[in-house]
C-alpha positions, 0 to 999 in steps of 0.5 A, spaced: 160 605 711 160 605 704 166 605 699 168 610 695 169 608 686 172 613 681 168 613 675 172 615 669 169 616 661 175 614 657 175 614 649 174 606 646 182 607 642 187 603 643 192 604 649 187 608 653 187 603 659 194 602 659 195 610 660 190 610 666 193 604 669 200 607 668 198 613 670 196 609 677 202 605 677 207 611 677 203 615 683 204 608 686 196 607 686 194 599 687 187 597 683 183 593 689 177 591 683 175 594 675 170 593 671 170 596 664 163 597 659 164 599 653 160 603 647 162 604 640 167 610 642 167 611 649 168 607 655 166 607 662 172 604 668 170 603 674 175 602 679 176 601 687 183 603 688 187 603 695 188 611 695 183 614 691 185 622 692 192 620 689 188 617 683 183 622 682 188 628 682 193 623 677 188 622 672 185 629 673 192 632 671 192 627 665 185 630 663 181 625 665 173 626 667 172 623 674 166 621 678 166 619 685 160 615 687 159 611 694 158 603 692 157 598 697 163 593 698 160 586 701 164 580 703 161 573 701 163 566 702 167 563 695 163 558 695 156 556 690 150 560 692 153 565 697 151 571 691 145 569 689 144 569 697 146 576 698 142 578 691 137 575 694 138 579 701 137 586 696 131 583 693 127 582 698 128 589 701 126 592 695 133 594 693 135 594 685 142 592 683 143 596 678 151 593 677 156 588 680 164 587 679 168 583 684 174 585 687 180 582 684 183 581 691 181 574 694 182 572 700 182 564 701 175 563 703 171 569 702 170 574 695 169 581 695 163 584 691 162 592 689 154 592 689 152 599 686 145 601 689 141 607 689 140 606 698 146 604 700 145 604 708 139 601 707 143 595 702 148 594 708 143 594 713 139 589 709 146 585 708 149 585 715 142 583 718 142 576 714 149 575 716 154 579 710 160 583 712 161 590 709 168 592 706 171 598 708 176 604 706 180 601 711 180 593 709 181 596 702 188 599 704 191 592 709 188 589 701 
């Protein structure tokens, strides 16, 4: 049930992201979630996008070296202490996070969250048993 992420290396200069989201933009391709890390001279772009074979074949065919990598998406109660549950759930299976970013879609009572673990059967299976709902491809596509 994981959810696919499109991992894309940019150069750090000025104008690059701006490409990349016009890029999308053009080929009617809706960003769902981002998130952005960055060194000296490149950066690393993590999107969840509403069609990620548009995006991949757009990006590609402006040059962009891309990755796919399945991350779970998770949805939890906008209110305190519901990620620091959901963490918790993760840590108590033995499950390293190794990054989070939350979508920028919200709905009016949950927040959706990306988690990037090494098992992701095993963080969904740990997460519905304690009560969270998975996000799918297809909750992405009705965002």
């Amino acid at each position: 049930m994981a959810i696919k992420q499109l991992t894309i290396f940019v150069e750090n200069k000025q104008g690059t992201v701006a490409s990349i989201t016009d890029t999308l933009a053009d080929n009617k391709v809706n960003l769902r979630a981002l998130s952005i890390a960055e060194t000296e001279t490149f950066g690393i772009l993590r999107l969840i996008v509403n069609d990620e074979e548009t995006a991949k074949k757009a990006l590609s065919d402006k040059g962009y070296l891309i990755q796919t990598t399945e991350v779970v998406g998770v949805k939890i109660g906008d209110e305190p202490g519901k990620l620091s549950a959901a963490l918790s759930v993760l840590d108590s299976a033995g499950i390293n996070l190794e990054y989070l970013y939350a979508f920028m879609a919200r709905t009016e009572k949950h927040a959706y969250v990306v988690l990037r673990v090494a098992d992701n059967n095993l963080a969904e299976a740990a997460l519905e048993k304690a009560g969270f709902h998975m996000i799918t491809d297809a909750d992405i596509k009705k965002l």
